[in-house]
C-alpha positions in Angstrom: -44.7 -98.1 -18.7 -45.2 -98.1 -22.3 -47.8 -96.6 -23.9 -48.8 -96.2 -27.9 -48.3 -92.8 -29.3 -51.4 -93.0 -31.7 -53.9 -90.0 -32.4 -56.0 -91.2 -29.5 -53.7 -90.9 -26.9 -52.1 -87.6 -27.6 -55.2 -86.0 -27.7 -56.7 -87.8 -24.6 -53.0 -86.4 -22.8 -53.4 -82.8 -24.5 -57.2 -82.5 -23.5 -56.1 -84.1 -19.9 -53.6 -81.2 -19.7 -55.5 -78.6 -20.4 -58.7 -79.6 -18.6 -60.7 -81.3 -21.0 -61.0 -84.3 -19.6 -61.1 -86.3 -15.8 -57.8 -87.6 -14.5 -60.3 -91.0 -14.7 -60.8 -90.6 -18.3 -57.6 -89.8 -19.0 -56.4 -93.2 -17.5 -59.3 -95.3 -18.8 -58.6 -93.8 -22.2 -54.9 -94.8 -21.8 -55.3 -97.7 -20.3 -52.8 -97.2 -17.8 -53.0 -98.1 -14.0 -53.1 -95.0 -11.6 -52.1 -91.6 -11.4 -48.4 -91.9 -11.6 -48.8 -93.5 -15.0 -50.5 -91.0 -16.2 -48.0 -88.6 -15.0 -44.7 -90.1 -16.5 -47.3 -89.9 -19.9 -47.5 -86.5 -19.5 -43.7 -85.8 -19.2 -43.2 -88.7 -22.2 -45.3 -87.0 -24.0 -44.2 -82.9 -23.5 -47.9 -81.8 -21.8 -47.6 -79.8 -18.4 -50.0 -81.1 -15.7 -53.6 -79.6 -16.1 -54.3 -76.4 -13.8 -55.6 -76.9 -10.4 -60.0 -76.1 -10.0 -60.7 -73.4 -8.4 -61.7 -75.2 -5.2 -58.3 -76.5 -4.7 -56.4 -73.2 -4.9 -59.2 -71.5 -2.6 -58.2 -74.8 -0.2 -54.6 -74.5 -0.5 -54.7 -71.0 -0.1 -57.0 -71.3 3.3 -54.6 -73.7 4.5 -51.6 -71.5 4.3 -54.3 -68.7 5.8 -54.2 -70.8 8.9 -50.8 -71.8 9.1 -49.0 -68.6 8.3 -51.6 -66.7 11.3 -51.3 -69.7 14.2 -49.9 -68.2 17.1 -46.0 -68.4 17.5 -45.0 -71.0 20.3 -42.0 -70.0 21.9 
């Protein structure tokens, strides 16, 4: 994947990484194809991928919740 290094994309990555903008405007603004792409654009570019919401680490952490307190089978 090869994408331009102008203005508009660094700050579409930047704002994408720190939770400025949707993982589907970050893609539409780069015009790259999925999720993955915009990944490897991340790393190209030196941004971290943005936090997770709130929702999701309340999720996760439920998860585990349930997981970590099932009963033991023998």
């Amino acid at each position: 994947m090869t994408m331009s290094r102008d203005a508009t994309g660094i700050d579409a990555l930047r704002n994408y990484s720190e939770g400025r903008l949707s993982r589907g405007e970050a893609i539409q603004m780069l015009r790259i194809r999925d999720y993955a792409g915009l990944l490897v654009a991340l790393g190209d570019a030196g941004f971290p991928s943005p936090p997770n919401s709130q929702a999701v680490v309340d999720a996760d952490n439920n998860a585990f919740d349930i997981i970590w307190n099932a009963p033991r089978r023998s």
